[in-house]
Residue, then its C-alpha position, 0 to 999 in steps of 0.5 A: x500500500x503506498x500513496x503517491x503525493x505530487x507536488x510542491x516542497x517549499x519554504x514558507x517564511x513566516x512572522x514569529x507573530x501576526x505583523x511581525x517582520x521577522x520570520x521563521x523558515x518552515x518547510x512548507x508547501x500543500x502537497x509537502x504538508x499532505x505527504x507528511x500528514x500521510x506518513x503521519x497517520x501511519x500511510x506508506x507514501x512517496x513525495x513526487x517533486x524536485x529538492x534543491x541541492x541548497x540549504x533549504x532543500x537539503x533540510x527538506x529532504x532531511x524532514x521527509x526522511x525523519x518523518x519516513x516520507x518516501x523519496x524515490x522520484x524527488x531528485x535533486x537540482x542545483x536551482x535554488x528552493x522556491x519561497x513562500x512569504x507568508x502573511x498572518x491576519x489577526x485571526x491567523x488566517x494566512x496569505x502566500x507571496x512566491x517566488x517561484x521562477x528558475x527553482x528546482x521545485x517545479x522543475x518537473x520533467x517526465x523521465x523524473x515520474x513512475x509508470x502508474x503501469x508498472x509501479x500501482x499506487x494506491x492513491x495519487x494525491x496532487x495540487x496547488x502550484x504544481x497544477x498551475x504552474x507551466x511547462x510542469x503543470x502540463x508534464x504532470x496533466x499527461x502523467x495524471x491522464x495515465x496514472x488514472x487508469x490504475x489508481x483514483x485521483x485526489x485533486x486539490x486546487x488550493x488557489x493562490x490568486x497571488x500566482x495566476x490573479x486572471x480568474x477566467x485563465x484559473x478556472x479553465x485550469x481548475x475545470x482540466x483537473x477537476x475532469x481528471x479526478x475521482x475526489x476533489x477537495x476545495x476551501x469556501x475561500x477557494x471557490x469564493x475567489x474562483x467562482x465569486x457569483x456562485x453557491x459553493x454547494x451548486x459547484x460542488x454538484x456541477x463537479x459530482x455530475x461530470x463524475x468526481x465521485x467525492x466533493x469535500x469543502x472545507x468551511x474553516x471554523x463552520x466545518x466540512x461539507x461532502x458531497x456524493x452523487x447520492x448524498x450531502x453530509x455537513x459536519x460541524x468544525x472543532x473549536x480551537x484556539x487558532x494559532x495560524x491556520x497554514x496546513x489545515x486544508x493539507x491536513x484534511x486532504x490527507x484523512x480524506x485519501x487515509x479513509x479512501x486507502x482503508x476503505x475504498x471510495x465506493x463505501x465513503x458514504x453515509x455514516x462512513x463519510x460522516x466519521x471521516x469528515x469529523x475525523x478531519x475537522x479534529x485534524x485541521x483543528x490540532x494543526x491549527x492550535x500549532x505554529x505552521x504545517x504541523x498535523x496530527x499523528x494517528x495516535x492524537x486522533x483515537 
């Protein structure tokens, strides 16, 4: 049983507190923060990017090891580590400022990627910069179109407007992944920017009737909504005291594909769905009681 997680690993540099201009370097990145909430919950998986030969990515690769994520396919460049600047509001929501140009964590490239066909994963997990940013998005789009043959695929779009702020250009994007996937995972937030004149729950059925299988969107505080061809489940959010919120959607993205791997997508519904929704909102509130992309072990969750 292994999960391959595709992505970004890179740097978020966050203020010691909210309008602080000091700041701490902490690996980061969604699908990075998936994969180790992963292997955190005790799941056999292999981060799928590029690590810098710099210090940031030698520290990276060295956190995937100690925390047993694999590292088959992520090889190693001598381009520097992509940076996310982040900002925390008094709330301790959190916005992202990138520099991504000529870094090794997009550079992307088909010989780096494993045959689905020869090497069967349980789950593919993909997202955020990676879906978006070019000519990489579109080496990862051909591979998806493959691996989907041999295993579901989980698709979060995690919007970063600061990278793409043309909203048709985003959709379009969003609209191609979303065609490729079995589940799909959005923040209100999300969709709010991406479709600002639409009910989040009528996009989250437009997605189930074109075939995605499970639509999850998160609410922060207000909870988690699913949804099914056959079904809506709304479950309540846990309360915290938030330090910042980086990693929670992260976090719920990797209970999502913990439940899909024991139990298979086609028996997420009902009282199934509803406990692995609450299971989540206990996940995302321990990693929002922390600083950063901290998630949960599998034992803080019995």
């Amino acid at each position: 049983m292994t999960v391959w997680v595709c992505g970004e690993a890179l740097i978020d540099l966050i203020p010691f507190e909210p309008g602080s201009e000091q700041r701490n370097a902490i690996p980061g990145g969604g699908p990075a923060n998936t994969a180790h909430a992963l292997a955190r919950l005790g799941i056999p998986t292999e981060f799928i990017g590029g690590l810098s030969d710099d210090e940031y990515g030698r520290r990276m690769r060295a956190e995937f090891i100690a925390g047993r994520v694999g590292l088959t396919f992520t090889p190693e460049h001598q381009l520097p580590t992509c940076l996310a600047i982040v900002s925390i509001d008094v709330d301790g929501g959190a916005t992202y400022e990138f520099k991504i140009d000529g870094t090794a964590t997009f550079a992307f490239s088909t010989e780096n990627l494993p045959d689905p066909k020869v090497i069967k994963p349980d789950a593919v997990y993909i997202g955020t910069l990676a879906t978006i940013i070019e000519p990489g998005a579109s080496i990862l789009k051909n591979w998806v179109l493959k691996a989907k043959d041999y295993a579901p695929i989980i698709y979060d779009p995690n919007i970063r407007s600061s990278v793409i702020s043309d909203r048709s250009r985003y959709q379009e994007v969003v609209k191609d992944w979303v065609a490729l996937s079995n589940v799909v995972k959005a923040s209100e937030d999300d969709l709010a920017w991406l479709y600002p004149d639409t009910d989040p729950l009528e996009i989250a059925r437009s997605w189930v009737s074109i075939g995605v299988q499970l639509v999850v969107i998160t609410k922060g505080e207000n909870g988690i909504v699913g949804f099914t061809e056959n079904q809506e489940v709304s479950i309540p959010g846990v309360k915290v005291e938030v330090i910042d919120s980086v990693g929670a959607g992260d976090t719920v993205g990797a209970v999502l594909v913990e439940a899909l791997v024991e139990f298979g997508l086609e028996k997420l519904t009902r009282e199934l769905l509803s406990h692995t929704l609450h299971r989540a909102a206990l996940a995302a509130s321990i990693t929002c009681s922390r600083s950063g992309a901290n998630p949960p072990t599998k034992a803080e969750l019995l």
